[in-house]
C-alpha positions in Angstrom: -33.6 -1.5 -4.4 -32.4 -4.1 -2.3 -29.3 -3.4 0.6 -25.9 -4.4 -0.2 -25.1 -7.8 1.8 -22.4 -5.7 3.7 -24.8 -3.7 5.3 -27.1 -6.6 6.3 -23.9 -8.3 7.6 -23.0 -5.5 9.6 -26.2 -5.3 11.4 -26.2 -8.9 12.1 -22.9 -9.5 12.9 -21.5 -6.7 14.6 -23.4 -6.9 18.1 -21.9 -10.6 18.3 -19.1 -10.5 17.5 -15.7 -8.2 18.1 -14.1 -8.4 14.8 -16.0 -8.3 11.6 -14.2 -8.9 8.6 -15.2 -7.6 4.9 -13.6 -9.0 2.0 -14.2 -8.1 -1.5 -13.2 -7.2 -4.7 -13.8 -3.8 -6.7 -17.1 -1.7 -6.2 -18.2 -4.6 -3.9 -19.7 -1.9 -1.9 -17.9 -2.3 1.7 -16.7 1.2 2.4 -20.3 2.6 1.3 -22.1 -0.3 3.5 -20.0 0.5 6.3 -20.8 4.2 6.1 -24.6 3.6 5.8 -23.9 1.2 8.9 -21.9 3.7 11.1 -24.5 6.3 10.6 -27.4 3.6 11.1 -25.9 2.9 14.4 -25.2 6.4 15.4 -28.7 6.8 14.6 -29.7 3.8 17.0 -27.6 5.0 20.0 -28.6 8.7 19.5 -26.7 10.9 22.5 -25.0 8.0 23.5 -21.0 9.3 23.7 -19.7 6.9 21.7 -16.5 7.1 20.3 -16.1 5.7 16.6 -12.6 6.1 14.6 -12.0 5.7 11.3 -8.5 4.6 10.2 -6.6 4.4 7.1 -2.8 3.5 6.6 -2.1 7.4 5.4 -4.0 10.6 6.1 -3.7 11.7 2.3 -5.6 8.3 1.5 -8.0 8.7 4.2 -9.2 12.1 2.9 -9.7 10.8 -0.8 -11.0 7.7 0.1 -13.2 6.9 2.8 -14.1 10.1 4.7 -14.7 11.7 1.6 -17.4 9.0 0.9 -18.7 9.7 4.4 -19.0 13.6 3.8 -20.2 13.0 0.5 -23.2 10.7 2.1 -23.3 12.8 5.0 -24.4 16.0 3.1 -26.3 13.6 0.6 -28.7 12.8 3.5 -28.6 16.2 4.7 -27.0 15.0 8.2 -23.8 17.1 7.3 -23.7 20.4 9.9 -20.2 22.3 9.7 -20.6 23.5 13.5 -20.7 19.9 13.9 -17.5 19.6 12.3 -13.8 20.2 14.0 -11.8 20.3 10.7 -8.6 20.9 13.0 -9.1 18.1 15.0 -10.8 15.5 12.2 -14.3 14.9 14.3 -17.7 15.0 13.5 -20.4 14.5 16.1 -23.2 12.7 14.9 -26.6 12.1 17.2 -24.4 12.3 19.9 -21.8 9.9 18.9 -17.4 11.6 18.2 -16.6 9.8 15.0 -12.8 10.8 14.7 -10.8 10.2 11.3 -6.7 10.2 10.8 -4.0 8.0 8.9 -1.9 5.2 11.1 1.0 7.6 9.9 0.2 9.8 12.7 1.9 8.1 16.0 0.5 10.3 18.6 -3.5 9.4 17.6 -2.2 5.4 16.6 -0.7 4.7 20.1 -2.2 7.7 22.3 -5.7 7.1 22.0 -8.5 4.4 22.7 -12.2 4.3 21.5 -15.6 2.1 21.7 -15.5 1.1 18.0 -12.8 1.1 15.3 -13.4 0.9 11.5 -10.1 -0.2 9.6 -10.4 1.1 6.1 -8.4 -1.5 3.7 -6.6 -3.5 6.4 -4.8 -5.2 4.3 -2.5 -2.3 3.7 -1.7 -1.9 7.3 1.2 -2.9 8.7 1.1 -5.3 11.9 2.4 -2.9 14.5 -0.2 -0.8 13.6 -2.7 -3.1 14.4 -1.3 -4.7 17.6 -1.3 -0.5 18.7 -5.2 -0.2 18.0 -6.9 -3.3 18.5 -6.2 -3.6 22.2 -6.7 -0.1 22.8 -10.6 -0.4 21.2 -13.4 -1.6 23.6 -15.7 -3.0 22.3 -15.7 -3.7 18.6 -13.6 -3.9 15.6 -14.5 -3.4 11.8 -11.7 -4.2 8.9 -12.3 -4.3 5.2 -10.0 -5.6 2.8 -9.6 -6.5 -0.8 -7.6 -9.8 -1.2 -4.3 -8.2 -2.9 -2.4 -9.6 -0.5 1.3 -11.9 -0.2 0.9 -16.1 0.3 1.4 -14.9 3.9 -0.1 -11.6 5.8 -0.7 -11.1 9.6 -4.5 -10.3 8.4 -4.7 -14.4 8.4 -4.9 -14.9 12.1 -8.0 -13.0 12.3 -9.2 -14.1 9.3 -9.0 -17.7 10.4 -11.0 -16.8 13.8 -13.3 -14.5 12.1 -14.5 -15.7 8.8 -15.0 -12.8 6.3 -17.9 -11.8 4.2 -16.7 -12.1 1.1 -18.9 -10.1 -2.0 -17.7 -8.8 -5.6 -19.1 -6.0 -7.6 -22.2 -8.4 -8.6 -23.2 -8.1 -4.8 -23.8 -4.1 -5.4 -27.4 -2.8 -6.5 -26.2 0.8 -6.8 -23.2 0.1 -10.2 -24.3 1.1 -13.5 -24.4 -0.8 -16.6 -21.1 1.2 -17.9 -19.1 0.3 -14.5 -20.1 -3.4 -15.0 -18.9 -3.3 -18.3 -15.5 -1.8 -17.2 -14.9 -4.4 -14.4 -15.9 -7.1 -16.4 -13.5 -5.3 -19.5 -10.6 -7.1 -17.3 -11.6 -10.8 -17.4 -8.7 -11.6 -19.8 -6.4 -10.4 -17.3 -6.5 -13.7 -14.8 -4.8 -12.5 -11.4 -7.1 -9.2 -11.6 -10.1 -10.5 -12.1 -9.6 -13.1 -9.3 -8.5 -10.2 -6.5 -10.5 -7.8 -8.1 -13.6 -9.1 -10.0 -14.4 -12.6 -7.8 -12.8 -10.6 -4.5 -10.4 -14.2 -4.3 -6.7 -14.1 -2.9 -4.7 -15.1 -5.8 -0.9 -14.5 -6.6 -0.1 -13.0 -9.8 0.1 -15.3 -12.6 4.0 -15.4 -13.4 4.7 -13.7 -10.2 8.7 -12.7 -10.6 9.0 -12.8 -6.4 7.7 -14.8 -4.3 10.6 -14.5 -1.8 9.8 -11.5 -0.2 8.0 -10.2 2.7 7.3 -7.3 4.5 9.1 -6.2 7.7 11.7 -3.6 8.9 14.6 -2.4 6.8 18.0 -3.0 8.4 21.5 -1.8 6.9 23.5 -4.3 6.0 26.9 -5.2 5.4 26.9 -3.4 2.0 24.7 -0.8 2.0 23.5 1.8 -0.6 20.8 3.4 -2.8 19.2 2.6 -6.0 17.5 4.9 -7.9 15.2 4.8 -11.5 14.3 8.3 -13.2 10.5 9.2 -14.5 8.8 12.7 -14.7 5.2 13.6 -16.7 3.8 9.7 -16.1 6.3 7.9 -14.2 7.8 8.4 -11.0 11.3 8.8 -10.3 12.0 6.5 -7.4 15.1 6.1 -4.7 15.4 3.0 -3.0 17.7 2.1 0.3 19.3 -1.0 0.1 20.8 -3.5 2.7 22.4 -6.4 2.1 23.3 -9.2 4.3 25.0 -12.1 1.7 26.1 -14.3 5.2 22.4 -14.8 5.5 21.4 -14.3 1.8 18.8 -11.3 2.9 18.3 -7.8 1.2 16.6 -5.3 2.9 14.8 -2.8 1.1 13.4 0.9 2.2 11.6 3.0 -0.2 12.6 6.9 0.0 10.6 8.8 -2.2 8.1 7.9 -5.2 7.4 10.6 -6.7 6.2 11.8 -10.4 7.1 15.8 -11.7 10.6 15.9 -10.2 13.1 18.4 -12.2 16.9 17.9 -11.5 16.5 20.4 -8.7 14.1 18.2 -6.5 16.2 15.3 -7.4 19.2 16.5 -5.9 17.3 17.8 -2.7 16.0 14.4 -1.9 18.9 12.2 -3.0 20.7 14.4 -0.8 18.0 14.4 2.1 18.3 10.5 1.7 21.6 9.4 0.8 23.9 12.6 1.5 27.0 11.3 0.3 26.3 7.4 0.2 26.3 5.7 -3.4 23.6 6.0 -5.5 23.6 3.4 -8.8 21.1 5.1 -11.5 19.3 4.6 -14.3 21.5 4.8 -16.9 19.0 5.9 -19.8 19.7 9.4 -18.1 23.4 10.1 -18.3 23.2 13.5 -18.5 20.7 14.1 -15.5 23.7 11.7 -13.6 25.9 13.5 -14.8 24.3 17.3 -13.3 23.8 15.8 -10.0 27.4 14.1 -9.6 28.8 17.4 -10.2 26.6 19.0 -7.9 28.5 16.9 -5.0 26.0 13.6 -5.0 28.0 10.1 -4.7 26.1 9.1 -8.1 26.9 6.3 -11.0 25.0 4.7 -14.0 23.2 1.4 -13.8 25.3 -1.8 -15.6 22.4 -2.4 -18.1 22.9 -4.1 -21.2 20.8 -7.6 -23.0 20.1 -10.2 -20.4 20.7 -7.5 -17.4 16.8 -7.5 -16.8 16.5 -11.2 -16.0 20.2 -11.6 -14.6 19.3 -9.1 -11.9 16.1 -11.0 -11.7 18.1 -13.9 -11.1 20.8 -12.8 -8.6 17.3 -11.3 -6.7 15.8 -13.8 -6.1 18.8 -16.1 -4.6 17.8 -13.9 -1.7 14.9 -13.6 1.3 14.0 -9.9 0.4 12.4 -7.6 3.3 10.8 -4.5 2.1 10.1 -2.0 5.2 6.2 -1.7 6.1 6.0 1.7 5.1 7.0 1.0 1.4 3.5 1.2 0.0 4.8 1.6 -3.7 7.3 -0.7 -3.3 5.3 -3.6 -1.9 2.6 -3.3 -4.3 5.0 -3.7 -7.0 6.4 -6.6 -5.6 3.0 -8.3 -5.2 2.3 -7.3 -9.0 5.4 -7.5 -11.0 5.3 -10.6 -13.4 6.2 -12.7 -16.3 4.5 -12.1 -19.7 4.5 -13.6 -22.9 6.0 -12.6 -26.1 7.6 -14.2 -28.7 7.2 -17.7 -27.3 9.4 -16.4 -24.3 8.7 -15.1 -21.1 9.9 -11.5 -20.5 9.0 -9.3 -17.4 6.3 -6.8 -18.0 7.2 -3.6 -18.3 5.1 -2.3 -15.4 5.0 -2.2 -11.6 9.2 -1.9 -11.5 9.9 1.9 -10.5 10.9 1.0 -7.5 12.2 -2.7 -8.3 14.4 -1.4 -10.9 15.5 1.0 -8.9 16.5 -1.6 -6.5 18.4 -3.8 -9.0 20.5 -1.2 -10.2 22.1 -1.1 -6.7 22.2 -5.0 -6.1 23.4 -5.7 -9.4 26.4 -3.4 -8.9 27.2 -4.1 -5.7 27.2 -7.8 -5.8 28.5 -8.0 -9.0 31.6 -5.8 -7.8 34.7 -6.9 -6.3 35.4 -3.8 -4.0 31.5 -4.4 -3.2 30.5 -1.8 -0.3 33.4 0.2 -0.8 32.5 2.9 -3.6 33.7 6.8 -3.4 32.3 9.8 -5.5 35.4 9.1 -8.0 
C-alpha cells in the first residue's frame, strides 16, 4: 500500500524548511502521517535528547484526538512501554527522544517551556497569542495541520503565504474503507462542507448570516449583560457575556459555559458563577425554569421573541463589528457555520449552529431595543 503524501511531505520538507504546513480536509490522513513521521524521526535520531511537543488548543481535545492516535499506533507497533510513560507529567520517551503532550489551555507549559520541535495539532483552532508564545520559544522546527474551516481572515495566513501548505483530501488516504468513502462523499449536496471538508478548500458557508465578525478579546462595554438559551438531553444550554459599545457599533462577545445535561440546579450555580447578579435575558420557551431561578435570587428575564424576531435580531446584529473572545470555541464555530436556507421560496436561518448565537440575541435584542438600556434590576 502506498504512503500517504503527508508522510512523504514530511520527510522531504521538514529538514528544509522551519514551518511545514498541512492542509486538508476529512480523513486526509495528516494527524496519522504526522505520527508515523514523529516516530520515523525518533527512529532516525535514536538517543539523541530531542525534545518534541505535541500541542492542541484544549487538553480534553488533545487526549481524544491526537495522542490517542499516537498511543493507539504506539502499542499497534509494539513501541508502547508504560515505564516509558510519565502519565503525570504527559511524556513519553521514545529511542531517546521526550515527546511531551498538553492543551494551549495550560499557561505555565504554553509560555514556560521551549523545545527542538513542535507539532500543532489543528492550528487553525488556536488563537494567535498562543502561537506568538510557542513558535519563538521552538528551535528548530515547526509542524501545523489544519483543516480550512476558517473566517475570510485568520492569522494562520501569514504563514501560509510564506509557507505554502500541502493540501490533500480523503482521496489522498490508502488506508479508508469503502464505507467511510461512501460517508464523506454522502455530503456532496451540502456545498460549503464538501469544499472545507471533502476538497480540503477554504470556503465560507453558502448563505453565511455573519460575516462581520472576528475573533479577538472580549471587553465590557457600555451596556453590558448575559444572554442565555436552554437545552438538556441533545442540546446545550448556553450563557453568553455580552458587551456593547453602540459609539463605535462593536459587540463583544464571551462564551461562559456550553454545556449539554444541566438540571435547574447546575443552571443556577453557573449563572451565578458567571453573572452573580447582572441581567440575564433567556430563552423564553422555558418560563417556568426562568421563573425557579429568578426566585432563587438570579437577575433573570424572558427573551422578546415573537414572528420576525429571528431575522430582526439578525438584522440589528449585523449593523455591528462583532468580536467573539479566542477562547469561545462553540461560539466561533457557530459563527463560521450559521447560515441561510431555503424553504418556501424564502430564506430562513437554519435551525442549527445558534446555541450560543441565540443566546446572544436574546441579550442584544433587549438591550438595544430598550429605552432604560444598561439599566435593568431583578424587578
Amino acid at each position: 500500500m502506498k504512503a500517504n503524501p503527508n508522510f512523504t511531505y514530511l520527510k522531504k520538507n521538514v529538514p528544509k524548511n522551519r514551518i511545514t504546513l498541512l492542509q486538508g480536509g476529512t480523513r486526509s490522513g495528516k494527524t496519522y502521517s504526522t505520527i508515523y513521521y514523529l516516530i520515523w524521526f525518533c527512529k532516525e535520531y535514536k538517543n539523541a535528547g530531542l525534545e518534541i511537543d505535541i500541542v492542541r488548543d484544549t487538553f480534553t481535545a488533545l487526549k481524544a484526538t491526537a495522542w490517542k492516535d499516537f498511543y493507539d499506533v504506539l502499542v499497534k507497533h509494539n513501541l508502547y512501554n508504560s515505564n516509558l510513560h510519565n502519565k503525570t507529567d504527559h511524556q513519553f520517551n521514545l529511542f531517546g527522544n521526550l515527546i511531551s503532550y498538553y492543551g494551549a489551555d495550560n499557561p505555565d507549559k504554553i509560555h514556560g517551556r521551549s523545545r527542538d520541535i513542535l507539532w500543532i495539532n489543528e492550528a487553525n483552532q488556536f488563537p494567535e497569542e498562543t502561537i506568538d508564545q510557542l513558535f519563538p520559544r521552538t528551535r528548530y522546527r515547526i509542524i501545523a495541520d489544519f483543516n480550512p474551516a476558517m473566517p475570510s481572515e485568520h492569522w494562520l495566513d501569514k504563514y501560509i503565504e510564506k509557507n505554502p501548505p500541502l493540501i490533500t483530501t480523503y482521496r489522498d488516504n490508502p488506508h479508508l474503507t469503502t464505507a467511510q468513502i461512501e460517508d464523506i462523499e454522502s455530503k456532496k449536496n451540502n456545498s460549503y462542507w464538501w469544499k472545507v471538508y471533502g476538497t480540503g478548500e477554504r470556503a465560507q458557508p453558502t448563505g453565511a448570516i455573519f460575516s462581520n465578525f472576528e475573533i479577538g478579546e472580549y471587553r465590557d462595554g457600555e451596556i453590558t449583560g448575559f444572554g442565555q438559551d436552554f437545552g438538556f438531553s441533545n442540546d446545550p444550554s448556553t450563557l453568553i457575556k455580552v458587551g456593547i459599545n453602540r459609539k463605535r457599533k462593536e459587540i463583544y462577545l464571551k462564551e461562559c459555559f456550553f454545556e449539554v445535561g444541566l438540571n435547574t440546579g447546575h443552571l443556577y450555580n453557573y449563572n451565578r458563577q458567571y453573572a452573580d447578579k447582572e441581567l440575564i435575558v433567556a430563552d423564553s420557551a422555558e418560563p417556568r425554569l426562568i421563573s425557579e431561578l429568578r426566585q432563587r435570587g438570579l437577575n433573570i428575564v424572558e427573551a422578546e421573541k415573537g414572528a420576525g424576531s429571528v431575522t430582526a435580531g439578525i438584522s440589528l446584529m449585523n449593523e455591528y463589528k462583532i468580536v467573539i473572545d479566542k477562547d469561545s470555541k462553540n461560539l466561533i464555530k457557530e459563527f463560521q457555520n450559521y447560515s441561510w436556507i431555503e424553504k418556501t421560496n424564502k430564506s430562513i436561518p437554519e435551525d442549527k449552529w445558534n446555541h450560543g448565537i441565540d443566546a446572544s440575541r436574546y441579550f442584544i435584542t433587549k438591550a438595544l431595543g430598550n429605552p432604560n438600556r444598561g439599566t435593568y434590576h431583578i424587578r
